[in-house]
C-alpha positions in Angstrom: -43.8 56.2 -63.8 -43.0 52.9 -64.8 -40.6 50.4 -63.0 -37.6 48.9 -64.3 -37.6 45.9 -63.8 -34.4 45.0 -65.4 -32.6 47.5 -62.5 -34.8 45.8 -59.5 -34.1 42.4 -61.1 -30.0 43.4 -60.9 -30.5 45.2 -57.5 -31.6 41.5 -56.1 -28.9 39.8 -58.1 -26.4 42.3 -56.4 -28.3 41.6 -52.6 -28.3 38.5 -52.8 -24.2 37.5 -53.6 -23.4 40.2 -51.2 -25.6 38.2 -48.8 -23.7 34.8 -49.8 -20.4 36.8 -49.3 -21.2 37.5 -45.8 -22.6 34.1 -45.1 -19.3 32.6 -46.9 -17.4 35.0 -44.5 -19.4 33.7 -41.6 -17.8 29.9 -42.2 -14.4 31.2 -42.6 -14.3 32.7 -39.5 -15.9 29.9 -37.6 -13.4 27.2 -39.5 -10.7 29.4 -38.4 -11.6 29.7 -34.8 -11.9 26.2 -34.3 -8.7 25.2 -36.5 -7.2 27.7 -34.0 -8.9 25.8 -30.8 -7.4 22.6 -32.2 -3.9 23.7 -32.4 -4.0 25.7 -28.9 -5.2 22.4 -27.7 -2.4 20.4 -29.8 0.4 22.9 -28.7 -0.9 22.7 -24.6 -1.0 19.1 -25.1 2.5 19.0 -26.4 4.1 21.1 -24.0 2.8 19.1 -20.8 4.0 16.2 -22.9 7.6 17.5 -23.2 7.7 18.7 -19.3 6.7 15.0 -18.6 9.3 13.8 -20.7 11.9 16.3 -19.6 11.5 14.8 -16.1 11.8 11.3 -17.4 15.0 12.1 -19.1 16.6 13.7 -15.8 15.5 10.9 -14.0 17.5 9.1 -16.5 20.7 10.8 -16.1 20.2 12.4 -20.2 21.3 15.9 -20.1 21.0 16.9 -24.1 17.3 15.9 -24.4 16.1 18.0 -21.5 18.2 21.0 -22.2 16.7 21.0 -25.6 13.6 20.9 -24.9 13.7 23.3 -21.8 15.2 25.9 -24.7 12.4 25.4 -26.8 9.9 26.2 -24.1 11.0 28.9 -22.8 11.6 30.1 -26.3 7.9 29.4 -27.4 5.9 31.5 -25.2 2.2 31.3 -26.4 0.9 34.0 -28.4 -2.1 34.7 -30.8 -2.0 34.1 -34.8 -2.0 31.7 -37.0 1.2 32.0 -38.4 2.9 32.2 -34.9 0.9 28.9 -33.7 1.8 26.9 -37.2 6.0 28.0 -36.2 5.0 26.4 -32.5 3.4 23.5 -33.2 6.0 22.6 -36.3 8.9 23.3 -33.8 7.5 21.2 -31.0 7.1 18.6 -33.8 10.6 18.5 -34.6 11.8 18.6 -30.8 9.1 15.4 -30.5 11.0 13.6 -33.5 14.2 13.5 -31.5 14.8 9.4 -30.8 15.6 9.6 -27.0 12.6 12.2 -26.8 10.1 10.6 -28.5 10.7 7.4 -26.4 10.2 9.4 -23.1 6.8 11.0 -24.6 5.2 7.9 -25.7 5.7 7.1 -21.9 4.7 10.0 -20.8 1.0 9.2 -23.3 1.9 10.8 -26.3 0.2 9.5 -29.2 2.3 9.3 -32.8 0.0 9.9 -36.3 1.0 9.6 -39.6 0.7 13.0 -40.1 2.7 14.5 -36.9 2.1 14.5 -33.1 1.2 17.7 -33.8 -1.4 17.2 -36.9 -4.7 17.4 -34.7 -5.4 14.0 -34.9 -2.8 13.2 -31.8 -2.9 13.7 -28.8 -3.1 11.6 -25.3 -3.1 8.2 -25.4 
């Protein structure tokens, strides 16, 4: 019996995107669990931040911005997924923006970027 070459030559066509598929999957998943290191790392780093600058602001005799942020971290427990850490670090970005805040973090070492405190490329001072 004869081989058919044009089937073999498809059968290694077929092997070899399914192989770049998996090795295209393999990146993905690596990108996404170090994007997902970075903003664990980002959101820690912002929340030591904020209790730093809470106790500034008591210190100071400012009530609002302390309140504020105590309600957003007792409101933003950590949890896992993407989505849920994107809401976090967004929400500690806009508590960060606040005037009186912001002052007591860069104190406290926060670093401002263009992009955010919160864009990965911020962090301690």
């Amino acid at each position: 019996m004869r081989p058919n070459w044009r089937m073999r030559n498809e059968l290694i066509a077929a092997g070899v995107g399914r192989e770049t598929k998996r090795t295209s999957k393999k990146v993905d998943t690596a990108a996404l669990s170090a994007a997902m290191r970075d903003g664990q790392g980002a959101r820690l780093r912002a929340r030591s931040v904020l209790g730093g600058a809470k106790r500034t602001l008591l210190a100071l005799g400012n009530i609002a911005g302390p309140l504020k942020i105590e309600a957003l971290l007792e409101r933003d427990r950590c949890g896992r997924g993407c989505q849920r850490l994107a809401k976090q670090l967004d929400a500690l970005q806009d508590v960060l923006k606040d005037p009186a805040i912001a002052d007591a973090a860069k104190d406290r070492g926060w670093a401002q970027s263009r992009d955010g405190p919160c864009s990965g490329r911020a962090g301690i001072a």
